[in-house]
Short mmCIF file of the C-alpha atoms (twelve columns), coordinates in Angstrom:
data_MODEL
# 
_entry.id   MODEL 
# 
loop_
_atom_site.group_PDB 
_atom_site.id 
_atom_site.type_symbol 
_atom_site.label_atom_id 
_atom_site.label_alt_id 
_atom_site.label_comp_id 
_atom_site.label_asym_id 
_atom_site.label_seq_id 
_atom_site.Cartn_x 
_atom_site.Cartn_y 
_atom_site.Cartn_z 
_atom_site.pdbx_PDB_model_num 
ATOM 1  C CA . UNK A 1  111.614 74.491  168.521 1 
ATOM 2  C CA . UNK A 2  107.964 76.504  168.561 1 
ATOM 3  C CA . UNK A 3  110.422 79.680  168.884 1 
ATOM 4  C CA . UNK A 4  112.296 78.761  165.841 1 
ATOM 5  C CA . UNK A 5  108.985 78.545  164.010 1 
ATOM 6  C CA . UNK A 6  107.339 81.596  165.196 1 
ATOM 7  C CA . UNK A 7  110.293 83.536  164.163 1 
ATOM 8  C CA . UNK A 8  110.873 82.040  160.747 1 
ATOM 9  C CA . UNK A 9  106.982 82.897  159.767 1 
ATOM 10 C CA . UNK A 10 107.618 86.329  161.568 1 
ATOM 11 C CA . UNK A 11 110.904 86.740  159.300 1 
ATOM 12 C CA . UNK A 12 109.218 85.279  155.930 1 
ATOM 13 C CA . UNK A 13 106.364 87.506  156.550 1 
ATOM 14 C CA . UNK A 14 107.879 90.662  157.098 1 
ATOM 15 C CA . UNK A 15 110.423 89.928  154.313 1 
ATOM 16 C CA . UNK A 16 107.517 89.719  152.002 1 
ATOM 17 C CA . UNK A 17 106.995 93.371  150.599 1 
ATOM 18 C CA . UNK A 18 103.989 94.591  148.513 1 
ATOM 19 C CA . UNK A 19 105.964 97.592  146.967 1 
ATOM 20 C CA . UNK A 20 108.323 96.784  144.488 1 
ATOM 21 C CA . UNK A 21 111.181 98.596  143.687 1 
ATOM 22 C CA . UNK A 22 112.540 98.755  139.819 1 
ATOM 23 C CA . UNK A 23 114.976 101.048 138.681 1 
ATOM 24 C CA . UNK A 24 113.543 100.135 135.244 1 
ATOM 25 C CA . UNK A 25 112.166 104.324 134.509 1 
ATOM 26 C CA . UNK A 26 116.309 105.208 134.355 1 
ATOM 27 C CA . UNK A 27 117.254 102.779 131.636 1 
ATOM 28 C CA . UNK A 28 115.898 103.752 128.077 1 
ATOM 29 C CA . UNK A 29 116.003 101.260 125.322 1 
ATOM 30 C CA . UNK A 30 117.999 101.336 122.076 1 
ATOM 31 C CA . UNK A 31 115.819 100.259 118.871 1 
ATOM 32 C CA . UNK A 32 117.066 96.828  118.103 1 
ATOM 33 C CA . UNK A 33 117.414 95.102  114.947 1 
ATOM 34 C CA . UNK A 34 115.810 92.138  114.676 1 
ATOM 35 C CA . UNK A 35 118.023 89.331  112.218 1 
ATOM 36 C CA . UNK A 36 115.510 86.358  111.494 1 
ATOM 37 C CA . UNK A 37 116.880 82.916  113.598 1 
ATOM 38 C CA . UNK A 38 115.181 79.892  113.315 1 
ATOM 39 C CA . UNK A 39 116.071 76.532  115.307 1 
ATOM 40 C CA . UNK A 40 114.889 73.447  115.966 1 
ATOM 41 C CA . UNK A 41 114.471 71.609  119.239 1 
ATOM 42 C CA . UNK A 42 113.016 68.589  119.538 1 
ATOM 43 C CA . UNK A 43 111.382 69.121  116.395 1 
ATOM 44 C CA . UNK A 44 110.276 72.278  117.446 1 
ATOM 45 C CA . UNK A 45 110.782 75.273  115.470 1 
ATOM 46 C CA . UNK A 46 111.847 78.271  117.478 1 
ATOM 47 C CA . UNK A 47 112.473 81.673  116.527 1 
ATOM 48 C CA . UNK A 48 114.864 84.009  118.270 1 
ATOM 49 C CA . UNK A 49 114.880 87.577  116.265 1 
ATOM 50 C CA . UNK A 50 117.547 88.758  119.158 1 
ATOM 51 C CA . UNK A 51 119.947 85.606  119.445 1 
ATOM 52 C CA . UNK A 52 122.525 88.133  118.257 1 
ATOM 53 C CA . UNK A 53 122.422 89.503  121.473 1 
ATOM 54 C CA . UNK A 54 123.413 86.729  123.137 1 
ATOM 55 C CA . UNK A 55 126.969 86.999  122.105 1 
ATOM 56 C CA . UNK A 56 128.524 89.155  124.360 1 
ATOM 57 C CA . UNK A 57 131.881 89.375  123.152 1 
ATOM 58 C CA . UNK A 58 130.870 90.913  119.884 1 
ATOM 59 C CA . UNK A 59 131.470 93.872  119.078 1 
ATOM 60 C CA . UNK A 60 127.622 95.032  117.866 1 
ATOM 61 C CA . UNK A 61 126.481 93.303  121.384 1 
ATOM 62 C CA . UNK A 62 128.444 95.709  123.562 1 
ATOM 63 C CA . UNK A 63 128.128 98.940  121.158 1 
ATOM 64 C CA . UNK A 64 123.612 97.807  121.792 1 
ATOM 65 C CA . UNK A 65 124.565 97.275  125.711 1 
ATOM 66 C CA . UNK A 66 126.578 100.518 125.882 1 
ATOM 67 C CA . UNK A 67 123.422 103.101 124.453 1 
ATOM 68 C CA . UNK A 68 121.398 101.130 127.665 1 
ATOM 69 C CA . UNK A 69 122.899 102.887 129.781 1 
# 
């Protein structure tokens, strides 16, 4: 059992990395409109300038998605 724990703190050690690796410098961001949202949770207003984003089958969604890349 002492085995078992030795090499599980070896394995979560090692697996911990300082460096971290993005591969954010390749993608360049479209401007993006903004289209004022307001809701209300729990009596708490929110606002969400890019819910229109979050439809993904529309066709001004993909077109945004499609310049990412």
């Amino acid at each position: 059992m002492r085995n078992i724990i030795v090499y599980a703190f070896f394995f979560v050690l090692f697996g911990c990395s300082t460096e971290t690796v993005t591969d954010t410098d390749s993608i360049t961001y479209p401007d993006t409109k903004t289209v004022p949202f307001i809701e209300t949770l729990h009596g708490t207003e929110i606002s969400d300038p890019y819910r229109w984003l979050e439809d993904f089958t529309s066709d001004e969604a993909n077109a945004w998605v499609r310049k990412t890349k």
